[in-house]
N, C-alpha and C positions, 0 to 999 in steps of 0.2 A: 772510545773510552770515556768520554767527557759526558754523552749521552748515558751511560750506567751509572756514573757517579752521579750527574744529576737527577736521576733515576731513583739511587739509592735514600738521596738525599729528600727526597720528597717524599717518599713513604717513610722513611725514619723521623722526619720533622713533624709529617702528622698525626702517627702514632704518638709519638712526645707529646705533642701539643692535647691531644685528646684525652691524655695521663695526666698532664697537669690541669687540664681544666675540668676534668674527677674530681682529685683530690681536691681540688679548690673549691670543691661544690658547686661548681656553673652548671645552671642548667637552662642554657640556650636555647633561642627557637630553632624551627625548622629550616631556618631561612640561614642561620648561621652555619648550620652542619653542612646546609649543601653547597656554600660558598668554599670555606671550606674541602669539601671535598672535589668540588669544580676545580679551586684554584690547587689541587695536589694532581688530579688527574691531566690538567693542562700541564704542568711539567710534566709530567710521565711522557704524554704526546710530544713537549718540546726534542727532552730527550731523544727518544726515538727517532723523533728528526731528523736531530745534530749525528745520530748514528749512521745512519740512511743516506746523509746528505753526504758524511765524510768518505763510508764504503764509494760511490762513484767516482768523484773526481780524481782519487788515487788512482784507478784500473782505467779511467778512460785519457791516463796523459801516456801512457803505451804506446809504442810504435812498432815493435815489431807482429810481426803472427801473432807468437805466443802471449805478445801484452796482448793485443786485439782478442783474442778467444778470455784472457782474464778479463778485459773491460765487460763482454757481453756477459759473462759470469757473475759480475758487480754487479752489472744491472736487473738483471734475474734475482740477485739474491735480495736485491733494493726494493722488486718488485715483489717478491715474495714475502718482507718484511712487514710492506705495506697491507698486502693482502691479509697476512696474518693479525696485523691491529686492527683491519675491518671485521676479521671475523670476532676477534674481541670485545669490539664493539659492540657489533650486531647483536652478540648472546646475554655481554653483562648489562644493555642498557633496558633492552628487553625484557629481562629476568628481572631489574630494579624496576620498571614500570609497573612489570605483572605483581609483583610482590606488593607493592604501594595501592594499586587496583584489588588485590585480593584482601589488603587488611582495610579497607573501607568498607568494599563490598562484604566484605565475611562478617565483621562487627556487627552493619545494617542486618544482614541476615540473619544475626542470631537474634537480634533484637525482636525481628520480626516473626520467629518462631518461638518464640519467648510467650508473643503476644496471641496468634494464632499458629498451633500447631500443622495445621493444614496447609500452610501455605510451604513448606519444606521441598517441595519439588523446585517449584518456582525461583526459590534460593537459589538451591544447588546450578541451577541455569545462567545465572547471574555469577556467580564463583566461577563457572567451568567457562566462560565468556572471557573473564578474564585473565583465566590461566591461561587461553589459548593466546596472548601475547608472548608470552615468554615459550612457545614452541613453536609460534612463527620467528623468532629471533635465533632460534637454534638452525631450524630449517634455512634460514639465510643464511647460513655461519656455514649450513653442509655441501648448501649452492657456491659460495664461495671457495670452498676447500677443494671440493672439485674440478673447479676452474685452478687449480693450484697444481696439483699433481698430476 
């Protein structure tokens, strides 16, 4: 429970924070946005943690049978948990790379058929290189899920 509330409270304080520093007219570098959102994504993960960590220790102070089959259950579902934030991981960290990679590279690219229209092949090779990030981070995410069910 502790892990949702802290959970809740991290995405609602960053959203806040990022409304009032709209209306306030900041307009930060890049380097603040991603602190920023480092420091809301590390509570997300604490969170889930303190989730993760609490599910166990309750099902494995069990002594009988039936605690013993709910302890291995806790831990399955601890393990499942986890598995489930890697796959999260694997696809949104992926997807932000590719996305960061593809508005460089696209920019350059247009710039550069701006200048020489012949070069447009060339481009499109460089854009599609880097799109291919963010469908190898899916592809992990499908290897994982797998290993899951």
């Amino acid at each position: 429970m502790f892990g949702l509330i802290l959970s809740c409270v991290a995405v609602f304080g960053t959203i806040t924070a990022g409304i009032a520093m709209r209306r306030a007219g900041f307009r930060g570098s890049k380097r603040m946005l991603a602190c920023v959102m480092a420091l809301s994504f590390g509570i997300l993960l604490l969170g889930a943690a303190s989730n993760l960590a609490a599910a166990v220790p309750a099902a494995s102070a069990a002594d009988s049978d039936a605690g013993e089959s709910e302890a291995k259950v806790a831990t399955s579902d601890a393990g499942y948990g986890m598995g489930f934030i890697g796959m999260a991981l694997a696809t949104g960290l992926a997807c932000i790379g590719a996305g960061i990679a593809v508005g460089s590279v696209g920019s350059a690219a247009i710039g550069l058929v701006g200048e020489q229209p012949g070069a447009i092949g060339t481009t499109l090779i460089y854009v599609g290189l880097a799109e291919g990030v963010a469908i190898y981070g899916i592809v992990i995410s499908m290897l994982i899920f797998s290993k899951l069910a």
